[in-house]
C-alpha positions, 0 to 999 in steps of 0.5 A, spaced: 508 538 756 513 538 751 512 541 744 512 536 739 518 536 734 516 537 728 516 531 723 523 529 720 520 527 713 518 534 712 525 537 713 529 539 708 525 537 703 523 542 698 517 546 696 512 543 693 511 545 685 506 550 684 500 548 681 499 549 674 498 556 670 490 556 669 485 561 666 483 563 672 490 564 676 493 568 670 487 573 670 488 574 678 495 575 676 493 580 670 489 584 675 494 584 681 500 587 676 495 591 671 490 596 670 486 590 666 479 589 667 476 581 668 471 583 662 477 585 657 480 579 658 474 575 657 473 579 650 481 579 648 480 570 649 475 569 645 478 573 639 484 569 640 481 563 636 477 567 630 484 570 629 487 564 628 483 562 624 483 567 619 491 567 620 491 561 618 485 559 612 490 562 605 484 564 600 486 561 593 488 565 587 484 563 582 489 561 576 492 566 573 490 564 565 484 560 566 484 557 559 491 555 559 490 548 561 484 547 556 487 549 551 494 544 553 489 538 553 485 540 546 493 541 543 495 535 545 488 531 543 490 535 536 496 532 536 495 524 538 490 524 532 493 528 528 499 523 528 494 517 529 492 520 522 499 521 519 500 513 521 494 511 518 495 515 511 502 512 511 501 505 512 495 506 506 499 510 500 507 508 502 510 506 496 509 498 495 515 494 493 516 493 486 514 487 483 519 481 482 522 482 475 519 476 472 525 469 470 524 463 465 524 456 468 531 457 469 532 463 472 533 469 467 530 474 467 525 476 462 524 484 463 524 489 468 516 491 470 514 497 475 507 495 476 502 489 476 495 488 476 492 481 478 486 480 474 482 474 477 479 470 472 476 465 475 470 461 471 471 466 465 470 464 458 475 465 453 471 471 450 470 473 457 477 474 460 479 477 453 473 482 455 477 484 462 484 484 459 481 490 454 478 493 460 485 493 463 488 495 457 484 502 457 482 503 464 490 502 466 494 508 468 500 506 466 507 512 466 511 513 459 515 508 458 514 504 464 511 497 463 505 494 468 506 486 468 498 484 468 497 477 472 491 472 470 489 468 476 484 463 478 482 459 483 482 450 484 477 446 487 479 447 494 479 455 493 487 456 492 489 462 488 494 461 482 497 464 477 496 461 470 502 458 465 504 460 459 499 453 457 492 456 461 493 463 458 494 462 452 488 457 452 484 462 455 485 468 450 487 463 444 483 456 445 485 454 437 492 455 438 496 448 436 497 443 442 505 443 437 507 450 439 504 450 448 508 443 448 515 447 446 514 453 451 516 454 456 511 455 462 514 462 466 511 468 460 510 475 461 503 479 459 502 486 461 502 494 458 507 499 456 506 506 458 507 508 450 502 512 446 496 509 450 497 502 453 499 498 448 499 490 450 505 485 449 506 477 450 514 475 451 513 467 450 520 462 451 521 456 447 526 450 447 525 449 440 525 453 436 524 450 428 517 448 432 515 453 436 516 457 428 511 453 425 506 452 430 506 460 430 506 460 422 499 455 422 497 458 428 498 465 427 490 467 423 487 463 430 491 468 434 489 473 431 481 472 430 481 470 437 486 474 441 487 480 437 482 485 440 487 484 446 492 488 442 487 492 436 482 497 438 477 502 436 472 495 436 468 491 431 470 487 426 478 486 426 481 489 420 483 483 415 478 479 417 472 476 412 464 477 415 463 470 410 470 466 412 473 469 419 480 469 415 481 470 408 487 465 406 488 468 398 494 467 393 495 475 392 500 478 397 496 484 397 490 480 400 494 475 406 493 477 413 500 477 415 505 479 411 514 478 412 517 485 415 524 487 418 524 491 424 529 493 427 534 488 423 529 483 425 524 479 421 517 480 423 510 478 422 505 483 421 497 485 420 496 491 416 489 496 416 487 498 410 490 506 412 497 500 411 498 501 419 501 495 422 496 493 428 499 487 431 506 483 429 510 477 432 516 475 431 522 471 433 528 476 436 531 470 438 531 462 437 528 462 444 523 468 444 517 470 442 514 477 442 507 478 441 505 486 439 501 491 436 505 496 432 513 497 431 514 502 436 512 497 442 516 492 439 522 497 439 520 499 446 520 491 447 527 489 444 530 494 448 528 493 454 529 485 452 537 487 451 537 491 458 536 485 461 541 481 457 535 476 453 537 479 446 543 480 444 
């Protein structure tokens, strides 16, 4: 019988592709090429992966200055709050705009201030608000030659905050003062202290007639000085020129008046005098629209020079 010819699918078609490389097939390869032993081979397979590991597994370094970071953050948590702080004593004790340097009616200005202290006197009795204004008077700090504009206020039904006029004020420091000189002033005024020889009070008042505003401050004048003149005079107790019988002694003697005509500074005043002849409370006309209340000549120097520095006196 014929021998059958091989199959024509199997020629010319190549080799089949060796299986893949396994552990066992590279071991019997191992022990054909060298002098290995299946145990070493064995051992060497099971170190491989210990020895990845340790290649792989970098210890980490401890820091090298462990208290560094601790100590970024303390300064910066010092430094937030010490500029929080900073901030806080800013907004407390920056310097405030100065005051409004105080206008009549009709927009002059009367004098230049550097401070002012606002004094609520709401519900006070005249004797009370007096009493707060002497208060002020010796617990202000004011500097030399420096004036602190004192402001009166108080409060309506409704709860509102105002500040007095000229009318009030006066009515609350001096209740007998004649209703002829209120209706002749105007309603803008100024009271307050000038830093000179300890705080020494003063009133700047504006008129629009000057004839009546001149007599009703020469029929008023005692009144204002028995009721008001502790605001301007201190040391306490009775005021000097006033009679424990009769509050004012009014006598024909010159030597026994309580006001008496002097020139200060080329301007006529009206005076009292202690019993040592100090002047210790004048007023006078500077000009035909300007009254000035003070305690002794050297304020009311001070005061007719700032009154021509803001162009009110001439």
């Amino acid at each position: 019988m014929a021998e059958t010819p091989p199959n024509s699918k199997d020629q010319g078609q190549p080799e089949q592709v060796k299986a893949l490389r396994t552990f066992e097939s590279d071991v019997a390869e191992i022990l054909k090429t060298q002098n290995t032993s299946a145990a070493q081979i064995v051992i060497a397979e099971q170190a491989k992966p210990k020895e990845e590991h340790i290649q792989t597994v970098i210890p980490q370094e401890p820091p090298r200055y462990p208290g560094l970071k601790n100590m970024l953050l303390l300064t910066t948590g010092i430094l937030l709050i010490s500029g929080a702080l900073v901030f806080v004593a800013y907004l407390f004790f920056k310097p405030s705009a100065p005051p409004e340097t105080p206008v009549t009616s009709t927009g002059q200005a009367i004098i230049s201030i550097d401070t002012q202290k606002v004094i609520d006197i709401t519900n006070l009795t005249p004797k009370q608000v007096v009493e707060a204004i002497k208060k002020e008077r010796d617990g202000a700090s004011v500097r030399l030659n420096a004036i602190e504009v004192i402001i009166l206020t108080e409060k309506d039904g409704a709860g509102n905050i105002r500040a007095l006029d000229t009318k009030t004020f006066l009515e609350k420091i001096t209740p007998s003062i004649p209703a002829m000189l209120i209706r002749t002033l105007d309603p803008s005024y100024v009271f307050g202290l000038v830093g000179f020889d300890g705080n020494q009070p003063f009133i700047i008042l504006h008129t629009n007639s000057y004839e009546r505003a001149y007599d009703g401050m020469l029929s008023g004048e005692a009144d204002l000085y028995r009721e008001a003149g502790s605001i301007f005079v201190t040391g306490g107790g009775l005021l000097p020129g006033l009679s424990t019988s009769s509050s004012v002694y009014f006598g024909t003697d010159p030597n026994k008046q309580l006001f008496h005509d002097m020139v200060i500074k080329n301007i006529d005043t009206r005076v009292v005098k202690n019993t040592q002849g100090d002047i210790i409370f004048l007023y006078s006309f500077p000009n035909e629209s300007t009254i000035v209340i003070t305690s002794n000549a050297k304020t009311f120097n001070q005061i007719i020079d700032k009154l021509k520095r803001a162009n009110l006196v001439k």
